[in-house]
C-alpha positions in Angstrom: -12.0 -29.2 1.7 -10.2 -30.1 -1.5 -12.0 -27.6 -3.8 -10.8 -24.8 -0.8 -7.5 -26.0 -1.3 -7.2 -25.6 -4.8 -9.0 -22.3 -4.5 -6.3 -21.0 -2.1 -3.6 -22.5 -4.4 -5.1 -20.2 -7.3 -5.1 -17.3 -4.8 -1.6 -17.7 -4.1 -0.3 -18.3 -7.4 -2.0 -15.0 -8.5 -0.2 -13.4 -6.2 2.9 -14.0 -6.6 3.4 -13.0 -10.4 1.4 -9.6 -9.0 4.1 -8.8 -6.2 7.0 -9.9 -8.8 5.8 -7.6 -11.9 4.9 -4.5 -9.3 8.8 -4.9 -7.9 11.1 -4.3 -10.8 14.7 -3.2 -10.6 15.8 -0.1 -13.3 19.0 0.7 -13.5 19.7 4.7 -14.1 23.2 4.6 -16.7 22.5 8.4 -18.2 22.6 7.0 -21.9 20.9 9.2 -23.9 20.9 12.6 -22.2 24.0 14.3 -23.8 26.8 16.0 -21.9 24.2 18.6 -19.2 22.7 18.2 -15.9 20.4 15.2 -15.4 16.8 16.1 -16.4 14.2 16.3 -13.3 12.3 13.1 -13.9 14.6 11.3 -15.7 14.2 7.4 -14.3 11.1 8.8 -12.1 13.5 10.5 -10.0 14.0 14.5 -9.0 18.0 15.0 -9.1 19.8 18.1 -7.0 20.5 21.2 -8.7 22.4 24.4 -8.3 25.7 24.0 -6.8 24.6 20.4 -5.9 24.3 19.4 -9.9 24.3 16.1 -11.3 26.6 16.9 -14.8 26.5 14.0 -17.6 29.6 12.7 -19.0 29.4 11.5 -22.3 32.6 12.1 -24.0 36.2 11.1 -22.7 38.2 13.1 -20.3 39.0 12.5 -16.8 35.3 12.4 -15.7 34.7 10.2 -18.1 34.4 6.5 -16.8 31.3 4.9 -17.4 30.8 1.6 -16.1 29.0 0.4 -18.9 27.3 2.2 -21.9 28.3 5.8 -22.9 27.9 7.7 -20.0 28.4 8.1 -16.5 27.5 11.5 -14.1 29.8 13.7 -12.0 29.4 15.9 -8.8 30.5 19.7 -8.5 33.8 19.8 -6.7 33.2 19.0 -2.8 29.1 18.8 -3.2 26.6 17.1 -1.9 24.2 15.4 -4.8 21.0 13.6 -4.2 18.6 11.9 -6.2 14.8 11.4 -4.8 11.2 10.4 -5.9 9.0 12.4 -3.3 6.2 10.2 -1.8 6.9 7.1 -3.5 9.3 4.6 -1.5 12.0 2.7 -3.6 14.9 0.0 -2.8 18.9 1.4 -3.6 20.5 -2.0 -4.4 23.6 -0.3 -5.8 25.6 1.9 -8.0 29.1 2.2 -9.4 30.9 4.7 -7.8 34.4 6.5 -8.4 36.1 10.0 -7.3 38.6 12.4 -9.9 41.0 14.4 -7.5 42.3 17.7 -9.0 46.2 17.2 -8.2 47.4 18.2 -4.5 43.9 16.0 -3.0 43.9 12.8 -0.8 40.6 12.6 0.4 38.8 9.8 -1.2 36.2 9.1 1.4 32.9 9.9 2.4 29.4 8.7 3.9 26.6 7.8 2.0 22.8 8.5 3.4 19.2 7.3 2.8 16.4 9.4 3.9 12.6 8.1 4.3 10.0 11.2 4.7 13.0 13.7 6.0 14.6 11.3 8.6 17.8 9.2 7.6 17.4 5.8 7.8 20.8 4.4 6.4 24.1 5.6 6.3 27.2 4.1 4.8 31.0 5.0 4.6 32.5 4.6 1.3 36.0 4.8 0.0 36.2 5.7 -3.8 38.0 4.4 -6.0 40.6 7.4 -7.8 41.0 5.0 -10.7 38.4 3.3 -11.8 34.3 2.7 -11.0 33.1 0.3 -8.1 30.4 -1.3 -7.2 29.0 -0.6 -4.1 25.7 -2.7 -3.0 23.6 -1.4 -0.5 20.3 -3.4 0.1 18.3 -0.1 1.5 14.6 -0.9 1.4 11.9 1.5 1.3 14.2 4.8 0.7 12.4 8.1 -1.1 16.0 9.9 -1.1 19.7 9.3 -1.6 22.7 12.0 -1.0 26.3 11.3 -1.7 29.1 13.4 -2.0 30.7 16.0 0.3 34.0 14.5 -1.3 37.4 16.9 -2.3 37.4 15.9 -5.0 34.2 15.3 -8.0 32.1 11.8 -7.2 31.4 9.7 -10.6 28.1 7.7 -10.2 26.9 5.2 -13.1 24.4 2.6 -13.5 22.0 3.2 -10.1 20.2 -0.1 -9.6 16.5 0.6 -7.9 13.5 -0.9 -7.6 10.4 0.4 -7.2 8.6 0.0 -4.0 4.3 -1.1 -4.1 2.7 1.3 -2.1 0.7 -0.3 0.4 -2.9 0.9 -1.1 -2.0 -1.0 -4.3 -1.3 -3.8 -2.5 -4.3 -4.2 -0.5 -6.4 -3.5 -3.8 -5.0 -6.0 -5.5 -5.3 -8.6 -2.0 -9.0 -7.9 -2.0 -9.7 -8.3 -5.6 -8.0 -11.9 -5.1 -9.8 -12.3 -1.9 -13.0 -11.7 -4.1 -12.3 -13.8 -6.7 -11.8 -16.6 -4.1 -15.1 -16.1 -2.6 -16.5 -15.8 -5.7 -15.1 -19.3 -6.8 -15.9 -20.9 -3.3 -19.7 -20.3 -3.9 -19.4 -21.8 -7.0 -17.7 -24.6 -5.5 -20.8 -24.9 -2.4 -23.3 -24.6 -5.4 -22.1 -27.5 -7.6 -22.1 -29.8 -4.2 -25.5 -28.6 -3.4 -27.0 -29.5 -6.6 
């Protein structure tokens, strides 16, 4: 019984480091990629394009309001712009959000949605901020796309926090290959008592 114990202790404690190092948080701040549209793959994900582009801010003016590092990224006027990883799940846990008005416009509001496989699973009003960047946490598990926008005025997004979802394949590999080990170390265990 004791040597099953510890067995099952091993098991577990194997575990847990696995599920920690397959679940880590990036956070997407568009350093480095110069004042264009954000590259498709950059941070793993596919970002809108067209009239729905994602444009990188990286010098002053009034799109210019990175929430840390040198760089933050701006919506067309009144678009919609969404970021995605097709077939691979993640978890939005928040970003830093702001709007630029063009003089004459009040609307600073808007609805933010999460999508899983084509169906919208989360949906959340947000008020910008016309003056500075805010943090906006969301907790969405389990998420493959993100659209915000359909502002007046430009939306200003910096330093997207996401973490990475295990798909469930990986994890069952990696259950089983503990569940062997275990076994394994169990016969061992039987053989030394039988001797």
């Amino acid at each position: 019984m004791r040597a099953w114990l510890g067995s099952a202790a091993v098991a577990v404690a194997m575990v847990l480091p696995i599920k920690t190092a397959t679940a880590q948080e990036q956070v997407l701040g568009f350093e480095g990629i110069g004042s264009t549209g954000v590259p498709t793959g950059y941070g793993g994900m596919t970002w809108s394009t067209s009239f729905n582009w994602w444009q990188v801010v990286a010098t002053s003016g009034s799109l210019f309001r990175p929430s840390s590092g040198s760089a933050n990224a701006a919506s067309d006027e009144m678009s919609f712009i969404s970021f995605s990883r097709p077939g691979e799940l993640f978890d939005l846990n928040s970003m830093f959000l702001g709007e630029y008005l063009a003089p004459g416009r009040t609307d600073i509001g808007t609805t933010i949605y999460g999508f899983r496989d084509g169906e919208m699973v989360y949906s959340m009003p947000v008020t910008y901020d016309v003056n500075s960047m805010t943090q906006v946490d969301f907790g969405w598990t389990n998420v493959d796309k993100v659209t915000l926008g359909g502002a007046k005025g430009r939306v200003l997004v910096d330093d997207i926090s996401v973490t990475a979802t295990p798909e469930p394949a990986t994890v069952a590999l990696v259950g089983t290959g503990i569940l062997g080990l275990f076994l394994v170390r169990r016969r061992k265990s039987k053989a030394k008592t039988v001797a």
